[in-house]
N, C-alpha and C positions, 0 to 999 in steps of 0.2 A: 571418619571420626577416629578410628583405632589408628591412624597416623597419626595425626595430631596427636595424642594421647601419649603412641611412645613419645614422639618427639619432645613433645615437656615432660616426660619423665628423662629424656635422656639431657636434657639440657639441668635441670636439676641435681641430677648424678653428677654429669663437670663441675656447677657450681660447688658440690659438696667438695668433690675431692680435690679442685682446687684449693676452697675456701680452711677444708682442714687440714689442708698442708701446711698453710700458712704459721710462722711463729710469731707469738704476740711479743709487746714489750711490757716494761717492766710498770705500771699504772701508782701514780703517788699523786698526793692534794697535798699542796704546799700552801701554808700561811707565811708571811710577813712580813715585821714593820721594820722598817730601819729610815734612819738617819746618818746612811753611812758614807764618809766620806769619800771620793772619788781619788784611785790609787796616784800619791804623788810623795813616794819614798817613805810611807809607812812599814812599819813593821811588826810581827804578830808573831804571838807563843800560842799553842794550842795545849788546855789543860782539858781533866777531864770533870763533868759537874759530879761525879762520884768521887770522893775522894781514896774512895776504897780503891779504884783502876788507877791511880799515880803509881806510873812506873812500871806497871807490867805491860806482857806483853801483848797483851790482848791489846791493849789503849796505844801500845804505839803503833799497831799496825794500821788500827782505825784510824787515830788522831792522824798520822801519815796520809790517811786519805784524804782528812779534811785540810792540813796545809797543800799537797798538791792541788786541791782545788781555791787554797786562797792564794797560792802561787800564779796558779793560771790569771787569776783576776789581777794580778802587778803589783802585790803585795810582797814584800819580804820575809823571809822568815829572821827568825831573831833568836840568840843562843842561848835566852833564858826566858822567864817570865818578865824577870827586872828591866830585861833591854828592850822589852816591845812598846811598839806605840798603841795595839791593841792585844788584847788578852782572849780568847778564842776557847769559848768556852763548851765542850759539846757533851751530851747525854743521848743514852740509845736505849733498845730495847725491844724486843717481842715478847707476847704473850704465850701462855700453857698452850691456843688451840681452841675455838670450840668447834662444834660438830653441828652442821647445818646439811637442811635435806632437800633434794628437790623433787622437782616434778613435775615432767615431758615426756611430750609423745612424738618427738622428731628422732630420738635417736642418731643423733649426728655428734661426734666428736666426742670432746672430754673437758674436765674443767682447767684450767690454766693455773702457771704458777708464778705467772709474772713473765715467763720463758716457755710458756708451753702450747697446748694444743688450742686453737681458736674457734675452728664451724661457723657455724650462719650468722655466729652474731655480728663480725665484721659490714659483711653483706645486707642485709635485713633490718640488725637492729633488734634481733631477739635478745633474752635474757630478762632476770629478775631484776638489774639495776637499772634497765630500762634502754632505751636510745637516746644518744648526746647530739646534739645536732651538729653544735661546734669542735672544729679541730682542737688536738691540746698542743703544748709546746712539745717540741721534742729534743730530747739533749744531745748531748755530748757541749753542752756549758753555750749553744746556741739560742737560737729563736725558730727557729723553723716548727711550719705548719703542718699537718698531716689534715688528707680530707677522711679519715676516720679517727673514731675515738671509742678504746675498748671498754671505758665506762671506770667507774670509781669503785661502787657497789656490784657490776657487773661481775660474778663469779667463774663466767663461759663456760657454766656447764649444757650439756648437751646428752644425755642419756636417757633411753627408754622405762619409764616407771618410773619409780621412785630409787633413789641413790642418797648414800650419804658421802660426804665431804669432809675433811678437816681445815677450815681455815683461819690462820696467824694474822694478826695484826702488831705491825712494825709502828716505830715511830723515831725520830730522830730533833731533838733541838739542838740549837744552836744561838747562843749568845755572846754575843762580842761585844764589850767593855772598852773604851779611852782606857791606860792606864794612868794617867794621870789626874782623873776624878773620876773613874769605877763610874763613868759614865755609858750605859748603853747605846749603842750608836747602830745595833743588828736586831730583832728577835725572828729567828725560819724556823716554824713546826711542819715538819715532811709526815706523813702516815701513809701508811700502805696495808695492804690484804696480801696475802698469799698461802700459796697452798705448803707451802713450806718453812720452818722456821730458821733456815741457816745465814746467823748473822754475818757468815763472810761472802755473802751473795746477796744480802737485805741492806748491810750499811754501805756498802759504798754505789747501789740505786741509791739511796736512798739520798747520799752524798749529792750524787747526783743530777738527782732533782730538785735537791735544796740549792746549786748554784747555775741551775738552767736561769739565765736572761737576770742573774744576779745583777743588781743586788734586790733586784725590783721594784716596783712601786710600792708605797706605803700602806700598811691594810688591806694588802689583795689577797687571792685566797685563789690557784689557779691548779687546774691539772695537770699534770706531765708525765707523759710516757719516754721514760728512759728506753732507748730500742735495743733490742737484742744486741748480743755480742757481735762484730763482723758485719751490722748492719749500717748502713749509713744514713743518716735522716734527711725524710724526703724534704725535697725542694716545694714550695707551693702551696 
């Protein structure tokens, strides 16, 4: 009996330190509706829905992010507002933070920050967001499957007792406009959790995962884990 014993303790010890070795990706829920046309010599201006960010450089660095990604999709870019055929309209933002607690007796890992430490919850299915059954998309502007999902609500904390947290919530729209009747033809609302609030790491996930399997279905409303830096998303 006291073999047995180690031996599932020692096979539980691999699982841990494999499982929190592991780095998570970066987890968003994406809304949206469009009516968008299919790329055939369009072309697009990216403004910001703040009119306060016109021109700085915060908005060109982001707004950059958002034409790279409507460039990918076979879109043009355009040298003004005047000469596009669409107008690309985007709004961003994270919160103050608030401060959530938890409460485990596994002791295993830490909570994630979109890039960070994972534990059992990969494996198992722990956590307070629950277990997802289904795979989410996974980006780099593809479709590919993943057979795990690190959850939406899931915070992957993992610490003995009670612990506190601080977690951000992001968000990103995106509206694209005909310019020749200010007709909407796009609406993507991206949101995300993290344990972190730095928008030059939150917007362009966030980016993301608003143009994973663009322009998408009408009215869906799907998960996407953008994956780590350097990783490549799985096949399957």
């Amino acid at each position: 009996m006291r073999r047995y014993k180690l031996a599932a303790a020692a096979l539980m010890g691999a699982a841990v330190v494999t499982l929190s070795g592991c780095v998570t990706g970066f987890p968003a829920q994406v809304s949206r509706y469009q009516a968008m046309p299919a790329p055939a010599g369009q072309t697009f201006f990216v403004v910001p829905m703040d009119p306060r960010l016109n021109g700085t450089l915060e908005f060109q660095r982001f707004g950059g992010v958002v034409a790279q990604a409507m460039a990918a999709q076979g879109y043009a870019a355009a040298p003004s507002p005047g000469a596009a055929t669409l107008v690309v309209n985007v709004g961003y933002a994270v919160d103050r933070g608030t401060t959530e607690y938890a409460n485990d007796s596994f002791g295993y890992g830490g909570y994630g920050d979109g890039y960070g430490r994972s534990g059992l919850s990969i494996g198992f299915g722990f956590g307070r967001g629950g277990y997802y059954g289904g795979g989410p998309f996974y980006s780099r502007y593809g479709g590919y499957r993943s057979p795990f999902f690190y959850g939406w609500d899931d915070p992957y904390w993992y610490g003995g007792g009670v612990s506190s947290y601080t977690v951000y919530k992001s968000n990103l729209d995106i509206d694209i406009r005909r310019k020749a009747d200010n007709q909407s033809v796009f609406e993507g609302h991206a949101r995300a959790r993290s344990e972190n609030d730095d928008l030059t790491r939150l917007v362009p996930n966030l980016v993301e995962a608003m143009f994973t399997g663009f322009p998408g279905r009408n009215g869906e409303t799907v998960k996407i884990t953008v994956p780590p830096p350097g990783k490549v998303p799985p096949r399957g």
